[in-house]
N, C-alpha and C positions, 0 to 999 in steps of 0.2 A: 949621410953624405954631407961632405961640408963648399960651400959655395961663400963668396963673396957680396959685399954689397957696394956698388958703384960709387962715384962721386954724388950722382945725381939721384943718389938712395934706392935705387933697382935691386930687386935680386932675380937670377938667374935660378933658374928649378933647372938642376940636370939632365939632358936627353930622356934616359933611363928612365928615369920618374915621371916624365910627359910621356913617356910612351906608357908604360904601365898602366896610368891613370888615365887614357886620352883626353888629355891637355893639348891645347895648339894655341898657336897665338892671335890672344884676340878675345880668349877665352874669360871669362870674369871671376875672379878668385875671392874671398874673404880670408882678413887677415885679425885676427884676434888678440888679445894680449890677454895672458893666463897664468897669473902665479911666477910672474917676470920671465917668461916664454913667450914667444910668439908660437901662432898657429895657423897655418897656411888651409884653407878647404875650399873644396869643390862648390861655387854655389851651383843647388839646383835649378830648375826650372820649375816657375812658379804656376800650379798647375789649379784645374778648378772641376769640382764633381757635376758632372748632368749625369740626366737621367736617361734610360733606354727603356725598350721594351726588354731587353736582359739582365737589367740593374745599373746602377753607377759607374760609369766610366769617367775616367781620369781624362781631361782633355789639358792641352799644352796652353796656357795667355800667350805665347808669343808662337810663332812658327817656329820648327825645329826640321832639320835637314833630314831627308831620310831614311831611315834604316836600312840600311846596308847590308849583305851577307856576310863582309868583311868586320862590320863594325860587332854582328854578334858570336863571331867567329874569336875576336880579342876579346871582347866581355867575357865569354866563357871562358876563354886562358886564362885573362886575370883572375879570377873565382876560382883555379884550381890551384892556382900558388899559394 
């Protein structure tokens, strides 16, 4: 997809591709420079291991909204494209 870059140096990620990717605004992206390309990526969420009486669990450092029936209902569409 080809988009533009503002006066004030923004770029616009096309609907499409925030939808796909569930992008919304507000969201925090990393921007790279690679072999005279840029590279646009999803940061993740910085996450940290404890322990259980069932082993390692992944817990979130910041709060995260959620999980939705909706939100795993479009994860799995994207995964099947």
């Amino acid at each position: 997809m080809r988009t533009t870059i503002d006066s004030a140096g923004r770029v616009v990620i096309p609907r499409d591709l925030r939808m796909r990717l569930g992008l919304s605004g507000g969201d925090p992206v990393e921007i790279l420079e690679r072999d005279g390309h840029l590279e646009i990526g999803i940061v993740s969420s910085a996450m940290r291991l404890e322990g259980s009486e069932h082993g390692p669990v992944a817990v979130p450092e910041e709060d995260l909204p959620p999980l939705t029936e909706e939100i795993v209902r479009s994860t799995i569409e994207r995964s099947r494209r």
